[in-house]
TITIDO-731179 format. One line per 4 residues: number of its first residue (from 1); for each residue x negated, y negated, z of N, C-alpha, C. Coordinates in steps of 0.2 Angstrom, whole numbers. Layout:
BEGIN
NUM) X:Y:Z:X:Y:Z:X:Y:Z ~ ...;
end
This chain:
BEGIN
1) -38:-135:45:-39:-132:38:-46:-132:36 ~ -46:-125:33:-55:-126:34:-58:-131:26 ~ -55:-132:23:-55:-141:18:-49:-141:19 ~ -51:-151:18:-44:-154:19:-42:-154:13;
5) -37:-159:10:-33:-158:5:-36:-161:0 ~ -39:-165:1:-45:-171:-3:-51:-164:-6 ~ -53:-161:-1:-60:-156:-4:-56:-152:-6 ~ -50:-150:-7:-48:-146:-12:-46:-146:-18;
9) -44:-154:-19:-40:-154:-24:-48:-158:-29 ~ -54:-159:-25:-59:-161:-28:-63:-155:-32 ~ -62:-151:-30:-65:-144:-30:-62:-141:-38 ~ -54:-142:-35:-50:-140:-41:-51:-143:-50;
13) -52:-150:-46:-56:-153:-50:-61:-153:-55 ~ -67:-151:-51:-75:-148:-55:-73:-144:-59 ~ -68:-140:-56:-68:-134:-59:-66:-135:-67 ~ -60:-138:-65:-57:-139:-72:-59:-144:-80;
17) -65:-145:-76:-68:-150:-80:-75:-146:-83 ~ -77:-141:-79:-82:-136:-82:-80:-133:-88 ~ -86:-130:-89:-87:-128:-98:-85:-133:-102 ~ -81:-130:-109:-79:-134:-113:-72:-137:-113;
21) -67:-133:-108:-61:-137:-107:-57:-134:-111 ~ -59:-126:-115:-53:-125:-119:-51:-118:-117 ~ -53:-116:-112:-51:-110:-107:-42:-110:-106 ~ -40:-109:-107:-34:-109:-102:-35:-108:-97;
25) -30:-110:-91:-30:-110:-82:-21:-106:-85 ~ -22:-101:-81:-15:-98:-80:-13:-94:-73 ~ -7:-100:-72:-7:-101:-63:-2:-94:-61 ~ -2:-88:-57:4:-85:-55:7:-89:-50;
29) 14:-90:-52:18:-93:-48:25:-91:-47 ~ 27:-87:-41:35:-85:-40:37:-90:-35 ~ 36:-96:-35:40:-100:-30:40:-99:-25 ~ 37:-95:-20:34:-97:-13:28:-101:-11;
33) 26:-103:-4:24:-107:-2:18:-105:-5 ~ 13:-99:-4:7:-100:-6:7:-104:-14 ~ 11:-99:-19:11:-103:-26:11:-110:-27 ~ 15:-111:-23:19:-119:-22:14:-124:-21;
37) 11:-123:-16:4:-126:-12:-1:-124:-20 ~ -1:-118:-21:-10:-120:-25:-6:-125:-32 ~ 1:-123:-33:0:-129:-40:1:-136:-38 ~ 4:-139:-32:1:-144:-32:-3:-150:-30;
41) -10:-142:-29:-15:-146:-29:-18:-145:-35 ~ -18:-142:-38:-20:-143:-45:-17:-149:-50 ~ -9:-150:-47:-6:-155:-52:-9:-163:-48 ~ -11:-163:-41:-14:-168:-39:-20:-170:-42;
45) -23:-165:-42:-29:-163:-46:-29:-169:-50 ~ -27:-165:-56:-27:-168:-62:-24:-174:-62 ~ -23:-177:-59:-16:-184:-58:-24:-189:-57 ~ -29:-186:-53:-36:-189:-54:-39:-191:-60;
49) -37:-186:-65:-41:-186:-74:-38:-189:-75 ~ -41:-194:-81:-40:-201:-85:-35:-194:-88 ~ -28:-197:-91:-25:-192:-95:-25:-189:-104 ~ -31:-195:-105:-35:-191:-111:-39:-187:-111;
53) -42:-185:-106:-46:-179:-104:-43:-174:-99 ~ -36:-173:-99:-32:-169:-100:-33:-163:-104 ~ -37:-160:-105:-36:-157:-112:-34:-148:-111 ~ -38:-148:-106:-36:-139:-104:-31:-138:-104;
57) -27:-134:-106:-18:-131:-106:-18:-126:-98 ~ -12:-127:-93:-12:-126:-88:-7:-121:-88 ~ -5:-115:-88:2:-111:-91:3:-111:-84 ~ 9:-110:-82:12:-107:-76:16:-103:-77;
61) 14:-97:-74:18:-91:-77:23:-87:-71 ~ 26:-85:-71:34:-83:-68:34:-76:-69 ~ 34:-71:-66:37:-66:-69:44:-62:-65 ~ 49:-61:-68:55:-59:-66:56:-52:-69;
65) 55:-49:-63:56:-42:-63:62:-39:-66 ~ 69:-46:-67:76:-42:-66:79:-39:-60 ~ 77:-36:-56:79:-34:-49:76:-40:-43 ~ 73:-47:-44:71:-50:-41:78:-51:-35;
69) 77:-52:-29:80:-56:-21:85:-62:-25 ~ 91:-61:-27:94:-65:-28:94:-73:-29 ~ 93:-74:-20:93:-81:-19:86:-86:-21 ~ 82:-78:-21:73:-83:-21:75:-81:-32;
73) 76:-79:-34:75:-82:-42:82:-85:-46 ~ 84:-90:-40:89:-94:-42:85:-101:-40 ~ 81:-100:-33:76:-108:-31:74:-106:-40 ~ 69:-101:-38:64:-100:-42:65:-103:-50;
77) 72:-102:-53:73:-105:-59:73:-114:-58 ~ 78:-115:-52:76:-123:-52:70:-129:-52 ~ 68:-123:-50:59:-125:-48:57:-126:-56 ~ 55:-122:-58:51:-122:-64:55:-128:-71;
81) 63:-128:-70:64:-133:-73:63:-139:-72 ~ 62:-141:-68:60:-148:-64:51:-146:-66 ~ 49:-140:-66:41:-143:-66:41:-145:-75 ~ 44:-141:-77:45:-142:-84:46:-151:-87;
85) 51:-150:-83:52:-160:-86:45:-163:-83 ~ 43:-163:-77:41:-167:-75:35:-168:-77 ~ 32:-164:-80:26:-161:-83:25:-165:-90 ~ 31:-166:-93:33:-169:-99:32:-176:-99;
89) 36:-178:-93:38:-185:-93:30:-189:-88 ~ 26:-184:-85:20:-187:-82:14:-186:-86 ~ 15:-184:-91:10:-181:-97:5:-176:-95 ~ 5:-171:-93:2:-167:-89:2:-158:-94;
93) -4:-157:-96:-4:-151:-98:-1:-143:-97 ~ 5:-144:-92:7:-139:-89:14:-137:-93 ~ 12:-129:-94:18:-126:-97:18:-118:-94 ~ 27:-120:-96:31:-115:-89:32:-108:-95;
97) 30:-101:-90:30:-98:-95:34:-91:-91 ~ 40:-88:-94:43:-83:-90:41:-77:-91 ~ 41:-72:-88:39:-67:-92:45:-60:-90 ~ 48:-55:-91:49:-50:-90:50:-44:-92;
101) 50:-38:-89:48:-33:-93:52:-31:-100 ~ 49:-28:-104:52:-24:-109:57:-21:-107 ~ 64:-21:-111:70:-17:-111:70:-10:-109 ~ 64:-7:-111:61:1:-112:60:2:-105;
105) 57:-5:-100:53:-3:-94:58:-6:-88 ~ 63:-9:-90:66:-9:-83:67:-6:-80 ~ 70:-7:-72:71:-3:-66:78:2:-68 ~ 84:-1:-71:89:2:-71:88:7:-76;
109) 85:6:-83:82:10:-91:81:16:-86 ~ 75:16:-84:69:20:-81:74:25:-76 ~ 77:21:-72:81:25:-65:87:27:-64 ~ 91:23:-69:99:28:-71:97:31:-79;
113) 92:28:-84:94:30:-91:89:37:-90 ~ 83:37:-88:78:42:-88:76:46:-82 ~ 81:46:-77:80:48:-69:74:49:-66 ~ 70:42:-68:66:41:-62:68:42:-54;
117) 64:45:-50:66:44:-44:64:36:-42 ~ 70:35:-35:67:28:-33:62:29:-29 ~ 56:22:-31:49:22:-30:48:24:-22 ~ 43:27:-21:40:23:-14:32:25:-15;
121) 28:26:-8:22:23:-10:20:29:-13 ~ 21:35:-15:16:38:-18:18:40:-27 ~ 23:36:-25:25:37:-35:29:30:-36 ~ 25:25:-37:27:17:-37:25:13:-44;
125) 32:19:-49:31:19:-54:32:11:-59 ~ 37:7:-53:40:2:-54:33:-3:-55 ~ 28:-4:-50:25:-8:-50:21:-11:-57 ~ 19:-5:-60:15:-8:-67:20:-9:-72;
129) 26:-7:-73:32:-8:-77:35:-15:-77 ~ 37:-15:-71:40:-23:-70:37:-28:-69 ~ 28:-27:-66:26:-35:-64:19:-33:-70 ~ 15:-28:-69:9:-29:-72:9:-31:-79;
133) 13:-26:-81:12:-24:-89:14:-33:-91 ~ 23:-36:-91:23:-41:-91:19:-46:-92 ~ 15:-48:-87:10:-54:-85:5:-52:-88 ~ 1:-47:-88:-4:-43:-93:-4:-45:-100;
137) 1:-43:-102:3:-45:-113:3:-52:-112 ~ 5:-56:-108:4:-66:-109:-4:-66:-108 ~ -8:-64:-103:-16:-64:-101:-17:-61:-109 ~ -16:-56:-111:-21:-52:-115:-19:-58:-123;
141) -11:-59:-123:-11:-62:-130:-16:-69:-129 ~ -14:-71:-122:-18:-78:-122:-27:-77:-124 ~ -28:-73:-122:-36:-71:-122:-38:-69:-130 ~ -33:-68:-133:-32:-63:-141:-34:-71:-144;
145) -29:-77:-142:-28:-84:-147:-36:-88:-146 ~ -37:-88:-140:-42:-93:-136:-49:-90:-135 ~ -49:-83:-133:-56:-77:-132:-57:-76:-122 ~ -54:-82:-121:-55:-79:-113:-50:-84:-109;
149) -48:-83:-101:-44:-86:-98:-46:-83:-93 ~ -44:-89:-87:-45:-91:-81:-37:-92:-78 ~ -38:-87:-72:-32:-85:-69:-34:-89:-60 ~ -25:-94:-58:-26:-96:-53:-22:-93:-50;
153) -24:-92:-43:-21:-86:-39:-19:-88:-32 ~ -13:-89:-29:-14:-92:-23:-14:-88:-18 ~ -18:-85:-17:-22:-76:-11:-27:-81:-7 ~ -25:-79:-3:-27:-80:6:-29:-74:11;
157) -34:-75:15:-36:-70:20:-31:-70:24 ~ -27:-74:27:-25:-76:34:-19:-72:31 ~ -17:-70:23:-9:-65:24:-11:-58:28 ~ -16:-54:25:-16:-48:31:-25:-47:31;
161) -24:-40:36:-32:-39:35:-34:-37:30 ~ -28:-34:26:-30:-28:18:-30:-35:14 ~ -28:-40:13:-29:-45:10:-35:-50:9 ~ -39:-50:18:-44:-51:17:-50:-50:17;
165) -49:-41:16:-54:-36:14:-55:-36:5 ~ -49:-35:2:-50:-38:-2:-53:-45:-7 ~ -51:-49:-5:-55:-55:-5:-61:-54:-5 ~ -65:-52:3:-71:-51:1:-75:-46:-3;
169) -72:-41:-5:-75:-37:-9:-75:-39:-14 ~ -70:-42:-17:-70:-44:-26:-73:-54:-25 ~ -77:-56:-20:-80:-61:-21:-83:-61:-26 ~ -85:-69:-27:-88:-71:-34:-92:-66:-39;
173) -90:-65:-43:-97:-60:-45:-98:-61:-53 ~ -98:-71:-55:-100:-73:-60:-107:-78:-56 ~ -113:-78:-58:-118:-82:-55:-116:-89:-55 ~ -120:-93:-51:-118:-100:-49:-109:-101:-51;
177) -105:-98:-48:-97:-99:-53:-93:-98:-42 ~ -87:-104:-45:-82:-99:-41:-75:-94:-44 ~ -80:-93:-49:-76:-88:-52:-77:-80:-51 ~ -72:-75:-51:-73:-68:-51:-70:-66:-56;
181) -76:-59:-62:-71:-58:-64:-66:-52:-63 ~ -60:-52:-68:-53:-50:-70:-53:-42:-71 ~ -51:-38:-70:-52:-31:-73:-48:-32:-81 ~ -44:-37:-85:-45:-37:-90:-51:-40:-93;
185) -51:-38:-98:-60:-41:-102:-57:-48:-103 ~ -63:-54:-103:-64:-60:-105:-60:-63:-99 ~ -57:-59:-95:-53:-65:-91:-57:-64:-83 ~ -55:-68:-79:-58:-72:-74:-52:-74:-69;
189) -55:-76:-62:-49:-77:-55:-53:-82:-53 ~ -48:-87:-49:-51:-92:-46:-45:-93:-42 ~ -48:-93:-35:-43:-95:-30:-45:-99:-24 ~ -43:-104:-26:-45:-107:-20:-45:-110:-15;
193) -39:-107:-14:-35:-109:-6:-36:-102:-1 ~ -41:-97:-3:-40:-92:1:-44:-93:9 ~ -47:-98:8:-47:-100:15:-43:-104:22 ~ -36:-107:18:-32:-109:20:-27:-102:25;
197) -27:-105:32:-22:-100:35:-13:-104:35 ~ -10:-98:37:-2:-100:34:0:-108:38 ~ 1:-107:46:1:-116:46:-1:-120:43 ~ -6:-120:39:-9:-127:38:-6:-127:30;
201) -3:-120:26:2:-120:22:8:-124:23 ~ 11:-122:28:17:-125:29:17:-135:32 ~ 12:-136:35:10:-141:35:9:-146:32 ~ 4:-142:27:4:-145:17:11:-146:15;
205) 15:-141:15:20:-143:10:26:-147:13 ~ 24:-148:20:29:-153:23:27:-158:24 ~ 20:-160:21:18:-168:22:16:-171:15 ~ 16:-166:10:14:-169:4:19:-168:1;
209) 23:-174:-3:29:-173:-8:28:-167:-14 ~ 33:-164:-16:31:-161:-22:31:-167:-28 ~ 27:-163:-31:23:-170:-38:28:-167:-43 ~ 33:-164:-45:38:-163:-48:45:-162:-46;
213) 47:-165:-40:53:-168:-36:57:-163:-34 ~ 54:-156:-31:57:-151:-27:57:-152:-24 ~ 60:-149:-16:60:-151:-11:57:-146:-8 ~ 53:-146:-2:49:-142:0:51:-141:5;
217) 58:-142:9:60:-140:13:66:-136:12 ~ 68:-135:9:73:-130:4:69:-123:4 ~ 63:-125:4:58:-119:1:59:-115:10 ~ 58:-120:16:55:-121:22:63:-114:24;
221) 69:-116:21:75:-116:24:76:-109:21 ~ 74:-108:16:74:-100:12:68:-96:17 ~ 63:-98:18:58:-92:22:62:-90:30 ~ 64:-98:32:67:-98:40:74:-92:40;
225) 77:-93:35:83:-89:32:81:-81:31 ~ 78:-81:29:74:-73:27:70:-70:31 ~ 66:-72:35:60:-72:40:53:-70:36 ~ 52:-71:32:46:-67:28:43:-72:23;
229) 41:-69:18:34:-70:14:36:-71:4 ~ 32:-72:2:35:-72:-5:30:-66:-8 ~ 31:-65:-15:30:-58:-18:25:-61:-21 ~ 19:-60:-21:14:-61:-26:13:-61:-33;
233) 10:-63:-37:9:-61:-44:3:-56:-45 ~ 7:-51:-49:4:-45:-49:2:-43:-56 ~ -8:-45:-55:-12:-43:-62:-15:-38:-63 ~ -15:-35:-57:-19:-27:-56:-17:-25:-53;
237) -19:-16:-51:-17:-9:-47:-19:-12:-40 ~ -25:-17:-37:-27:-18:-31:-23:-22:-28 ~ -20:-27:-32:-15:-31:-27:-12:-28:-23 ~ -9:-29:-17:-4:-25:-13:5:-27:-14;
241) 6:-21:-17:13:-22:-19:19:-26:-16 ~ 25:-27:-17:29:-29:-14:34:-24:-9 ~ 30:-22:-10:33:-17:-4:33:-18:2 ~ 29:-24:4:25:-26:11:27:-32:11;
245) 30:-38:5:33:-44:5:39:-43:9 ~ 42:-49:9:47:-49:11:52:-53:3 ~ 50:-56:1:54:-58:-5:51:-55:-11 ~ 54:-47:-11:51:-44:-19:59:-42:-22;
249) 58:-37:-26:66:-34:-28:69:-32:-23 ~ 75:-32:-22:79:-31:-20:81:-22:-20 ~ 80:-19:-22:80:-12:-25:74:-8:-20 ~ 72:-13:-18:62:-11:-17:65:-4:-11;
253) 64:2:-12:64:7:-8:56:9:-4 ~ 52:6:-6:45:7:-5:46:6:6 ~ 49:0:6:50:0:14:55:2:15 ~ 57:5:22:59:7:26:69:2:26;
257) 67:-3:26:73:-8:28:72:-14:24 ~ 75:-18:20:75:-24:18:76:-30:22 ~ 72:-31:28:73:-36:33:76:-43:30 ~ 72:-44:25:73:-51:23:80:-50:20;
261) 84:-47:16:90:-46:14:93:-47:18 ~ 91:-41:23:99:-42:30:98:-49:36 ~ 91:-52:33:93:-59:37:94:-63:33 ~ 96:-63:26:99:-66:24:108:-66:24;
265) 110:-60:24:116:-58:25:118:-62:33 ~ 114:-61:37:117:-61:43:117:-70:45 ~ 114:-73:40:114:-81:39:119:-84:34 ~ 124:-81:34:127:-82:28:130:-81:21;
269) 125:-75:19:125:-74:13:128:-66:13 ~ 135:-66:16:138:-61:15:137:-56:8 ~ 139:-60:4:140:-56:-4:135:-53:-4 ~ 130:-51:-3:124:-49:-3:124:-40:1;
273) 130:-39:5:131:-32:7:130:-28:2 ~ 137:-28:-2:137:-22:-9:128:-21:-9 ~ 125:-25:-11:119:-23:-16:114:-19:-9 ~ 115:-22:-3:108:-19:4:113:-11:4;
277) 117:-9:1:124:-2:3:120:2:-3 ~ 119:-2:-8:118:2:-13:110:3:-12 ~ 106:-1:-11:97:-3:-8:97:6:-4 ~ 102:3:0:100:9:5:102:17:4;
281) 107:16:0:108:25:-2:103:27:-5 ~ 99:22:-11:94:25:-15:89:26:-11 ~ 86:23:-5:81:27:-2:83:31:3 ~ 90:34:5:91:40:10:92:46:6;
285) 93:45:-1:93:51:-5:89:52:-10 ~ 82:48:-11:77:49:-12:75:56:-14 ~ 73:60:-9:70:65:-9:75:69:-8 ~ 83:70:-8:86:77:-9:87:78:-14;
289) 84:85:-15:83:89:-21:91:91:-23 ~ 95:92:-21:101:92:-25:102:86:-30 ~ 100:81:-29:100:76:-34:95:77:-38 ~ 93:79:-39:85:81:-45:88:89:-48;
293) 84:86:-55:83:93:-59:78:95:-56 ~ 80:105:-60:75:109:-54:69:108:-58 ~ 69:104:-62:62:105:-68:60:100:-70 ~ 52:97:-71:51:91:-74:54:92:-80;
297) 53:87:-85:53:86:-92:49:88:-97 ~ 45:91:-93:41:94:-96:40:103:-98 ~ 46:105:-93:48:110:-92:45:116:-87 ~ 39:111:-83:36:113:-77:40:116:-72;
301) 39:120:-70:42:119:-62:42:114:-58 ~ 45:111:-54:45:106:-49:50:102:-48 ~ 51:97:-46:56:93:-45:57:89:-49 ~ 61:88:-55:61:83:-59:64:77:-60;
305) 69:75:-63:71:67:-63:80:69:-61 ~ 81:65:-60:88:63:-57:95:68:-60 ~ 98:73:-58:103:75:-64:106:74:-67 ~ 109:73:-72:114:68:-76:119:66:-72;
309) 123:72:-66:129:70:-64:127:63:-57 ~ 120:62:-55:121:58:-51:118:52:-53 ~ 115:53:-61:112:43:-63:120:41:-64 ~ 124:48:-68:130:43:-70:135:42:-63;
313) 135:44:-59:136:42:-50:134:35:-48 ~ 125:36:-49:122:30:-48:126:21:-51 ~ 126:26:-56:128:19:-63:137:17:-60 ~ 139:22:-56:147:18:-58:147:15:-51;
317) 142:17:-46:142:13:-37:138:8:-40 ~ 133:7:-43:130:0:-46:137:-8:-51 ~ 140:-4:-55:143:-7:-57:149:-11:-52 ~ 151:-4:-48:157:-7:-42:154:-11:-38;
321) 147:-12:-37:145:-18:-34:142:-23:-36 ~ 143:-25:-41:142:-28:-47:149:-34:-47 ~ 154:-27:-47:160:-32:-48:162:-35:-40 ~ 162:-30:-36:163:-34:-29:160:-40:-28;
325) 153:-40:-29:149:-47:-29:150:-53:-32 ~ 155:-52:-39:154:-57:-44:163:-60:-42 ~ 166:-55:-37:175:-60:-36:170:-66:-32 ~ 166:-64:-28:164:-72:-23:159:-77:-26;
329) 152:-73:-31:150:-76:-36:151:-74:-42 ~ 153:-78:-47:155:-74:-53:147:-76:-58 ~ 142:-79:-56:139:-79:-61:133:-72:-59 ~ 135:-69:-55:129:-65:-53:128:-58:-55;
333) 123:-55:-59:122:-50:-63:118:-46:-61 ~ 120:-39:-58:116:-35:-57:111:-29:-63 ~ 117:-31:-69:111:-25:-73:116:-29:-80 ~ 112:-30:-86:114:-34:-91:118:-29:-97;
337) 118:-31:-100:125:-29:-108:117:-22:-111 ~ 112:-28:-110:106:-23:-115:104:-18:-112 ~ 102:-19:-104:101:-11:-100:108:-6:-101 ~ 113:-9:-101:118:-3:-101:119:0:-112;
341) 118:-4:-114:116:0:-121:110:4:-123 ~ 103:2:-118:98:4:-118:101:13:-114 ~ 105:11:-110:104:17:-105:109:22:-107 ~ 114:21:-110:117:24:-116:113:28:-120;
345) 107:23:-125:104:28:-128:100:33:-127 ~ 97:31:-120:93:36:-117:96:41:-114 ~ 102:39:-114:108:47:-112:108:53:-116 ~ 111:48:-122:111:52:-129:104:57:-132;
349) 98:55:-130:93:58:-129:93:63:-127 ~ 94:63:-119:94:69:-116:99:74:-119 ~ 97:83:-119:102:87:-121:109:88:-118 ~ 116:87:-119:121:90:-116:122:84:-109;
353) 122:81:-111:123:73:-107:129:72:-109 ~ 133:72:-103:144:73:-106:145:68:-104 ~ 140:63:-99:145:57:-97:143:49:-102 ~ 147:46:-100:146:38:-107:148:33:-103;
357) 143:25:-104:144:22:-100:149:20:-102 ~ 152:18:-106:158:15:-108:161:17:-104 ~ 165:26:-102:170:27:-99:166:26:-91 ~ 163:25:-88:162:22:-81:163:16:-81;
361) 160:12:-88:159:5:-86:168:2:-84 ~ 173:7:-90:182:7:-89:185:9:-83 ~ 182:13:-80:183:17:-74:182:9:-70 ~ 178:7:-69:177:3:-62:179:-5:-64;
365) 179:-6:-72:183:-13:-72:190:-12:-74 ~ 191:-8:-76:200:-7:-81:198:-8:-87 ~ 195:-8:-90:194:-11:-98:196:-5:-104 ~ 195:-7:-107:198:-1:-113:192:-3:-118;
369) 185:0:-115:180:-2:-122:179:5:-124 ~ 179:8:-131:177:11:-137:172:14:-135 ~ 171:20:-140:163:23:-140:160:17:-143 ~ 154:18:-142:150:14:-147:150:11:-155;
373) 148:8:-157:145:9:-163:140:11:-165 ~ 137:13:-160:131:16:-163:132:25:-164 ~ 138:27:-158:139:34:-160:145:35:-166 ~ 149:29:-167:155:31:-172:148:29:-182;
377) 142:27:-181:141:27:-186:138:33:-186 ~ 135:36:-181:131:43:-181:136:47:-186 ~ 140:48:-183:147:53:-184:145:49:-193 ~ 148:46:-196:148:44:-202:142:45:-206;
381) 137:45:-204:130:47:-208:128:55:-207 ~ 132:58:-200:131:65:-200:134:69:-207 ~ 143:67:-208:146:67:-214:142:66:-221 ~ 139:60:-222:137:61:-229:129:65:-230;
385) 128:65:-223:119:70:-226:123:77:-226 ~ 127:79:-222:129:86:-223:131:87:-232 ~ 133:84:-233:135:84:-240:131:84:-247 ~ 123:82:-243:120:79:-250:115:84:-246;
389) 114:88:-242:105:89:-239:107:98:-238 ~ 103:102:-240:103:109:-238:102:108:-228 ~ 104:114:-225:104:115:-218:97:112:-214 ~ 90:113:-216:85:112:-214:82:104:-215;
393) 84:103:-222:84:93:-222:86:90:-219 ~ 93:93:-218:98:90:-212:97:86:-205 ~ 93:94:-204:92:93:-196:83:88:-196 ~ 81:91:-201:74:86:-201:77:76:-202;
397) 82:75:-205:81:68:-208:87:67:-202 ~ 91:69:-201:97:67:-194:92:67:-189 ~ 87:70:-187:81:69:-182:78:63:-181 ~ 73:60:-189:72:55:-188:76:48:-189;
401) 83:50:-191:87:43:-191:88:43:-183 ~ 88:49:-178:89:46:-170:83:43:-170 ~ 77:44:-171:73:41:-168:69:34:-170 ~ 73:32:-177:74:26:-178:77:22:-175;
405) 84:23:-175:91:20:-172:88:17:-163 ~ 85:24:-160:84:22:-154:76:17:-152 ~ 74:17:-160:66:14:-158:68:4:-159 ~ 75:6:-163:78:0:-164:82:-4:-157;
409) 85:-1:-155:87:-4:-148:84:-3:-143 ~ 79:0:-143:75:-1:-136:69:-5:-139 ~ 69:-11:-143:65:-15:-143:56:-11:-147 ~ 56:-7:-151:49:-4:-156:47:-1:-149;
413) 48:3:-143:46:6:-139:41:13:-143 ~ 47:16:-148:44:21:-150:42:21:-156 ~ 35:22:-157:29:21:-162:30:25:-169 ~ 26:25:-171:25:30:-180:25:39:-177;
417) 19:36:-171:17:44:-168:24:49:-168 ~ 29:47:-167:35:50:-166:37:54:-171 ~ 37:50:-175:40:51:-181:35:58:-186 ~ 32:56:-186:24:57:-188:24:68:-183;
421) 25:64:-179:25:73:-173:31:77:-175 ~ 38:74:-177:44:78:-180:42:80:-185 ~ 38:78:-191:35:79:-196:32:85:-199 ~ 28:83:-193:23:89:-194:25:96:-189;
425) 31:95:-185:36:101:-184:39:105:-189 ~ 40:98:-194:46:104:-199:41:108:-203 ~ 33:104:-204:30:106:-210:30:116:-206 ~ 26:116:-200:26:120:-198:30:126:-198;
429) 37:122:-197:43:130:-199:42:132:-205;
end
């Protein structure tokens, strides 16, 4: 190891006792081995400081895509609950902090509700939606409460050569500091395990106990099971995506094959077919254009988003595997109650959109659910504005109650501007 674990955790140290101590330290961590390894040297670290002099807040931040690898964000919650307590009960400034995207940016919202195509590298729309934006609004509020934050980062040369090109190009570029900074304002990177090569990782986490009573061969038993790598935490466009991980979303069309899924499958984790069936339709029929509008959205020429007959396609094969998975697991969920209401309303959006999650969601379980409540009240407020409003008011004020209704369940996505733009529509006619 080019430091041993002593010069590291001394190092981590200084650090943390520089300036005035009131910076936040915000740790990206998904539960694999690099994350694992930098927090607990940092929590050895600190296990050195008198615990009065504790004072710096340590977040550890998590983000869950929603489409994460089943198995890795099931460790992954274990993990952080046990950091939680332990963190509590050893008096230690560390707090577990989850994050995931907005309702509006999900993978399902975005790629059955709004027919995004699925990603790959040259339109990897997914990536600022699901990981950046996320982690980004906790850096930026944190930076908003305190003025600045220092981000720990567990990145190593020895993961590839684009890894360690990286590295070197964005070295230190605060004077006498090991710090670099952040491409957001006030904030700043400190990584200092990137001299560490992956042996002398896995050696770490098999010779030092974890200081919050995980087991680090669990960790050992998930990578030897999967064959690969864990997903990064993603605070910028240079990071390299998970597209080249081995433990990213499960949905990831960006590569070729999901290796890690099918060795996991092939190690026992059967139930996990349906979902690598579905993985892999969405990237063999990526790019045929029978499945796309012939038009963007914008009424360009080109190749637009998805046509309604194949998201509602998409949406009834997702749900069928949804239910095949949950006879062997039943606690396991592939898309939630609020994406299928989100995607619903982004149906309703589109013009001349015939099909309804409801009658798919019936189709594939038996059930007998209802139109919505949000359509049977439409219907009842359509009834009394026709009543009280001339032809012209109608269609202006029925306009903006859509775009109330829908600014309301998709979590305030859509702004005053909207509202403000239909306005200035009607003045016009």
């Amino acid at each position: 190891m080019a430091y041993s674990r002593q010069e590291l955790e001394k190092e981590i140290l200084a650090q943390y006792q520089e300036d005035d101590g009131n910076i936040p330290w915000i740790i990206g961590f998904s539960g694999g081995k690099d994350s694992t390894m930098l927090l607990q040297l940092v929590w050895y670290a600190l296990k050195e400081e008198l615990q009065g002099l504790r004072q710096r807040p340590i977040y550890v931040v998590c983000n869950n895509t929603l489409v994460e690898n089943p198995k890795i964000i099931q460790y992954t919650d274990r993990v952080l609950q046990l950091i939680e307590k332990a963190a509590m009960e050893q008096g230690m400034p560390i707090y577990v902090k989850k994050t995931t995207p907005r309702l509006e940016d999900t993978f399902w919202v975005n790629l059955l509700g709004k027919g995004y195509p699925a990603p790959n590298n040259t339109f990897r729309w997914c990536t600022e939606r699901l990981k950046i934006n996320p982690t980004s609004e906790f850096i930026k509020t944190t930076i908003s409460e305190i003025g600045h934050a220092i981000i720990l980062l567990g990145t190593r040369k020895d993961e590839s050569t684009a890894r360690a090109q990286s590295i070197e190009k964005n070295k230190s570029q605060v004077e006498n500091s090991r710090l670099r900074k952040h491409p957001l304002p006030n904030a700043f990177v400190y990584a200092p395990i990137t001299e560490v090569i992956t042996e002398e990782v896995w050696q770490y986490l098999l010779q030092v106990p974890s200081p919050w009573g995980a087991s680090n061969r669990n960790l050992v038993t998930i990578y030897n099971n999967a064959t690969g790598g864990d997903c990064p935490l993603i605070t910028d466009i240079s990071t390299p995506s998970c597209g080249n991980s081995r433990f990213g979303c499960w949905v990831c069309t960006v590569v070729k094959k999901d290796k890690s899924m099918q060795a996991l499958i092939d190690n026992g984790e059967e139930w996990m077919e349906p979902m690598v069936e579905f993985r892999d339709m969405l990237a063999d029929n990526r790019n045929d254009h029978t499945w796309r509008e012939p038009k963007r959205r914008n009424d360009q020429e080109g190749v637009g988003p998805y046509t309604h007959e194949r998201r509602a396609f998409m949406l009834e094969k997702l749900l069928q595997a949804q239910k095949e998975i949950r006879e062997q697991e039943p606690e396991m969920m592939l898309i939630n109650y609020q994406e299928l209401v989100a995607i619903q309303v982004t149906w309703h959006r589109d013009s001349n959109f015939k099909y309804s999650v409801a009658n798919i969601y019936n189709k594939v379980y038996g059930t007998d659910l209802q139109e919505d409540d949000f359509a049977l009240q439409k219907n009842i407020e359509s009834e009394i504005l026709n009543e009280v409003c001339d032809e012209k008011d109608y269609g202006l004020i029925n306009e903006l109650l859509e775009l109330q209704k829908s600014k309301f369940i998709l979590v305030n996505n859509y702004r005053m501007t909207d509202i403000e733009t239909h306005l200035e529509r009607f003045i016009k006619k």
